[in-house]
N, C-alpha and C positions, 0 to 999 in steps of 0.2 A: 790466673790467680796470683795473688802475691805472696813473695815469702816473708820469710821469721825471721828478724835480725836478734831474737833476744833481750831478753828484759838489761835495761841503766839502773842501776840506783836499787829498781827492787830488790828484795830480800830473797829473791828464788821465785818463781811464780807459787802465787796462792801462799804465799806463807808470809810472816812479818818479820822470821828472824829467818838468817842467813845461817843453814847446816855448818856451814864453817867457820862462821863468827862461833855459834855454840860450842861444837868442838874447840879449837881455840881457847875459848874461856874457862871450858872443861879441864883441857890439859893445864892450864897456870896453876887453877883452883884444886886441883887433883894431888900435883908437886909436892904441894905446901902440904896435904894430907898426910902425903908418905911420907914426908921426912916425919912427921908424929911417927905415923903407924910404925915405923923402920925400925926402932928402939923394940919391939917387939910388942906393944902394947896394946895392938890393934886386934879386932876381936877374932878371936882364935888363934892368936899368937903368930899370925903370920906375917911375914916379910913383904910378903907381896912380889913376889919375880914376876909372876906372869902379867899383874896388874902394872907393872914397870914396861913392862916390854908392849903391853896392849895399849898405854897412854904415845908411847916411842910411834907405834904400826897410826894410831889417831892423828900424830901429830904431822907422819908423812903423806896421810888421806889415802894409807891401803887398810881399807874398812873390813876386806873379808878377812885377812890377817888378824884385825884387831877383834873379829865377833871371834875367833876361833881361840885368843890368847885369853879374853876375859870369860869365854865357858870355861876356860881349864883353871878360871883364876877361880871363879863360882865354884868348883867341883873341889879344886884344892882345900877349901875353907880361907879361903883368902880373904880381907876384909869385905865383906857383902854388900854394902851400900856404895863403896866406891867401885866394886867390881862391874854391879847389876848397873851401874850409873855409864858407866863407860860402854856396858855394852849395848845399852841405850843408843848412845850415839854410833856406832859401827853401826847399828841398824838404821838409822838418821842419815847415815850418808849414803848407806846401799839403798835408800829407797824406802824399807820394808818398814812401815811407820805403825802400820800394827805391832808387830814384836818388837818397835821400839817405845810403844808404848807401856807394853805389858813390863819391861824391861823395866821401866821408869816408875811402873806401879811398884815391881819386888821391891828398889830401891828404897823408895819410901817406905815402904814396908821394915825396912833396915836404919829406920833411925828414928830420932828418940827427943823427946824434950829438951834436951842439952844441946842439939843439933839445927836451932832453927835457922842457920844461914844454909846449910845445907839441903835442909828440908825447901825453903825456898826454892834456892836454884833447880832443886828434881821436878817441884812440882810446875816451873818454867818450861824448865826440858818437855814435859809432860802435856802442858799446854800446845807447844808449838808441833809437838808429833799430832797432839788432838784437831791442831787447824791444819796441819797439811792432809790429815783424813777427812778434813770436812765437817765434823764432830762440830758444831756451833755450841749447842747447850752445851757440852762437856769444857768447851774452852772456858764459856762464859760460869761455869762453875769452878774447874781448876785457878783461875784467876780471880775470883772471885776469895775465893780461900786465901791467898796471895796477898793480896791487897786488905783482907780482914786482920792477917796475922800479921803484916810489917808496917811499926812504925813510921817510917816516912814515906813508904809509899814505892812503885816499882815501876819504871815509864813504861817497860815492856809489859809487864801484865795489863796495864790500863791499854797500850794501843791491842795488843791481840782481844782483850775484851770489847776493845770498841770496832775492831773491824769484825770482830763475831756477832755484835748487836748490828751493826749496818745491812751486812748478810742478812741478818733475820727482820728487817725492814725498820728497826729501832731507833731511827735517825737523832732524836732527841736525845738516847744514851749516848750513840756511839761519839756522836759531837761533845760530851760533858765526856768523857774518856778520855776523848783524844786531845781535846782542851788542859787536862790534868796529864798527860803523858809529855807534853811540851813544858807545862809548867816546871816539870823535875826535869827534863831534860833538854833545854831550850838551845843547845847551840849542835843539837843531834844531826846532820843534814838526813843521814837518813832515815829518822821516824818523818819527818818533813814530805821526804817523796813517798816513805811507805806510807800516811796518812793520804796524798794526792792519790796514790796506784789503787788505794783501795775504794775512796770516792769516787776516779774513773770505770772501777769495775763493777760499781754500781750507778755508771751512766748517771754520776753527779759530779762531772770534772770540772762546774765553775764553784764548787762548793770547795775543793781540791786546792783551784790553783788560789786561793788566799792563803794556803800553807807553802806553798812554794811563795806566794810575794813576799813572805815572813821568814823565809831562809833566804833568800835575796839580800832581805836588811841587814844579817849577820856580815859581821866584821874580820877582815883578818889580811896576812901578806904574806903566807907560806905557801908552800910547793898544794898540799893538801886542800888551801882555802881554793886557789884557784882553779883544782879539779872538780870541788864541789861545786864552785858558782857556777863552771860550765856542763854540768851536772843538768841546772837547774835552768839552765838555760836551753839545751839541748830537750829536757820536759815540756819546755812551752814552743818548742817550734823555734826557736831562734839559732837556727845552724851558723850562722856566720860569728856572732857575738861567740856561740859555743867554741867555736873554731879558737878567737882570738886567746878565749880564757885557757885552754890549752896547749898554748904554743909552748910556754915556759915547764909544765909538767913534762908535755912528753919528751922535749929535749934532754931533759933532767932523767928520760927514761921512768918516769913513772908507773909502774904495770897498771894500775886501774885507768889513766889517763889514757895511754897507748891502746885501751881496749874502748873508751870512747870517743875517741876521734878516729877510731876506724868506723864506727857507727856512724860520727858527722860526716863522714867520706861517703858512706852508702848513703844517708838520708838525703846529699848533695848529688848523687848517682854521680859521683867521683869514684869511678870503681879504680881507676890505677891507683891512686892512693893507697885508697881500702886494702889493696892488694898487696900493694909494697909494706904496711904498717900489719897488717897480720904477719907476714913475713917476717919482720924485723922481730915481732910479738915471739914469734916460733922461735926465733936464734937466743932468742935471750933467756927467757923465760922456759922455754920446753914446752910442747903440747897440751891440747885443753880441748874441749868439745866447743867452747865458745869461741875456740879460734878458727879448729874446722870450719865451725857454722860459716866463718866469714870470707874463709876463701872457699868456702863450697859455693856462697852469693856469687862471689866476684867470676868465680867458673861459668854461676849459670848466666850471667850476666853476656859474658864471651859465647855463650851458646855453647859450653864445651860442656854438655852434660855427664859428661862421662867423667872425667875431670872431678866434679861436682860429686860425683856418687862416691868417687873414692875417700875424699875427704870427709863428705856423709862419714862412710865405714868407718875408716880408721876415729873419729869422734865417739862412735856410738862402743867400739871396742875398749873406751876408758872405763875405767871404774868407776863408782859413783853416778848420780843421777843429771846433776848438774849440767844443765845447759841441753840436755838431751830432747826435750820435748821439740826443739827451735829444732834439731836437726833429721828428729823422723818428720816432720811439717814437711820442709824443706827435700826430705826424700820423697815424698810424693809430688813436688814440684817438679824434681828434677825428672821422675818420671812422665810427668803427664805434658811435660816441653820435651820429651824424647817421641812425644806420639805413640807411650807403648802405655794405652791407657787402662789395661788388664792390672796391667802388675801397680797401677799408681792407685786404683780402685783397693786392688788386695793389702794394699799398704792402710788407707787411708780407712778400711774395713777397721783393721787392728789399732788405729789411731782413733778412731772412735769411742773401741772398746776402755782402752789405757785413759782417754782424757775426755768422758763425756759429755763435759760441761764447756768443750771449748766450741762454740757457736760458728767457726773459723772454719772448723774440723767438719762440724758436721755437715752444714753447705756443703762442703767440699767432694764429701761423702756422697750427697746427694747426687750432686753433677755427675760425678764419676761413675756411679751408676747408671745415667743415661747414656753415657759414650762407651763402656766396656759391653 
């Protein structure tokens, strides 16, 4: 079987926006609120401590810290709409995209006509918890709303509407969507690849790659342009070209660069590389599940399965969701190249259950029950 190097460029698998690009955006736009609310003005006259300190726990990505700071911020009468909004996201990155949905309904619920940038951005939030549950018609409603009430238009509403009409076989919308999501945001590289990822996972990836030839054309001579082009080049299969566009990022130590050309290194089955460049990833940067994933490859690569399971572990013991799916895959790998095809069945039982739509998975599933 083969394993899971993990999504480039995607937004997270099945989703169009990146939990940490959200947060992120959340915490700048949050700031700015507090310093209003701070003067005392904010409704119920509060200050906001724990809403301060639950924006702080977001911005370090300790999520369970940060659901625990905006209940207490909720409970206090702390301002409502920024509290319920935040702990939207703490649930967004622990996974649990139902309560982070309901989270993002109270929020709404907490704001008002005078409030429409706000109202916006929740019912965004709101959208993307609704496509990582799979929710098609509720995206294609929540953005729908989005796009009715803002003047000039929203790239993000239009791509997660258009990859929700694709899902539901729509093809004629999702293409007039995704068409007007470029128009507003045309030098985006990643609605480019998330428009490709999601035509590939509707097994239409020559429909795809005319958005990757069209981020291609895009111009530029920064550190950033040249991780993008080889971004985009690494999408179409062109490992070496990818290679070259990276030379200059990752010397420069770029962390999204260093995390793609450890990919060009496995896609090349250049595993010393791969191996040396997760390494240098770890010293610099600190641990990630996506980095595990990479030297848990390079492990099983060496046959050192065991090796392989540890880094599995210590991956799957981070917080957050991120990058995990690539490395329970890859723990059934490691087991069922151990010959202990009991324990790789009982994994890949559970891997089913967690991700039923992964086609990968289920094969996988299948076999393993003829050898266990």
């Amino acid at each position: 079987m083969q394993w899971r190097t993990g999504s480039v460029g995607r937004k997270d698998l099945k989703a169009g926006i990146s939990v940490h690009t959200v947060i992120r955006a959340f915490v700048c736009a949050a700031a700015m609120l507090l310093a209003a609310f701070a003067g005392g003005c904010a409704m119920g006259g509060a200050t906001g401590e724990n809403t301060v300190a639950g924006l702080a726990a977001l911005e370090e990505g300790s999520y369970s810290e940060a659901q625990e700071l905006f209940e207490e911020a909720i409970d206090a009468g702390e301002q409502q709409m920024l509290a319920y909004r935040g702990l939207g996201l703490a649930y967004m990155g622990l996974g649990e995209y139902e309560s982070a949905a309901e989270a993002f309904t109270e929020a709404l619920a907490n704001t008002d006509s005078r409030m429409p940038s706000n109202t916006e951005d929740i019912r965004l939030y709101l959208a993307t918890a609704q496509y990582r549950l799979e929710n098609y018609e509720d995206v294609i409603d929540t953005c729908t709303q989005i796009l009715e009430d803002s003047e000039d238009g929203n790239a993000d509403a239009y791509f997660l509407r258009g990859a929700s009409y694709l899902t539901e076989g729509q093809t004629e919308e999702a293409a007039s969507d995704f068409d007007a999501a470029v128009a507003l945001d045309s030098d985006n590289y990643d609605l480019y690849l998330n428009i490709y990822e999601s035509y590939d996972d509707a097994n239409l990836s020559a429909v795809g790659v005319t958005y990757l030839q069209a981020a291609q054309s895009l111009k530029g001579s920064d550190t950033e342009y040249y991780y993008n082009q080889g971004r985009i080049y690494f999408y179409l299969g062109n490992y070496d070209e990818a290679q070259q566009m990276l030379i200059g990022p990752v010397e420069e130590k770029y962390e999204p660069a260093m995390y793609l050309i450890g990919k060009v290194y496995l896609a090349q089955e250049d595993y010393a590389h791969a191996l040396s460049i997760y390494q240098q990833i770890q010293e610099e940067f600190g641990e990630s599940a996506e980095c595990y994933n990479g030297l848990a490859m390079c492990a099983i690569q060496k046959g050192d399965y065991d090796a392989a399971l540890s880094y599995i572990s210590l991956g799957l013991a981070l917080d957050g969701t991120d990058g995990k799916q690539e490395l329970y895959f890859n723990e059934i790998v490691a087991y069922e190249r151990k010959l202990d095809y009991a324990t790789a069945a009982a994994k890949a039982e559970i891997y089913v259950q967690n991700y039923p739509t992964d086609e990968a998975g289920q094969k996988e599933w299948e076999f393993l029950q003829t050898r266990s």
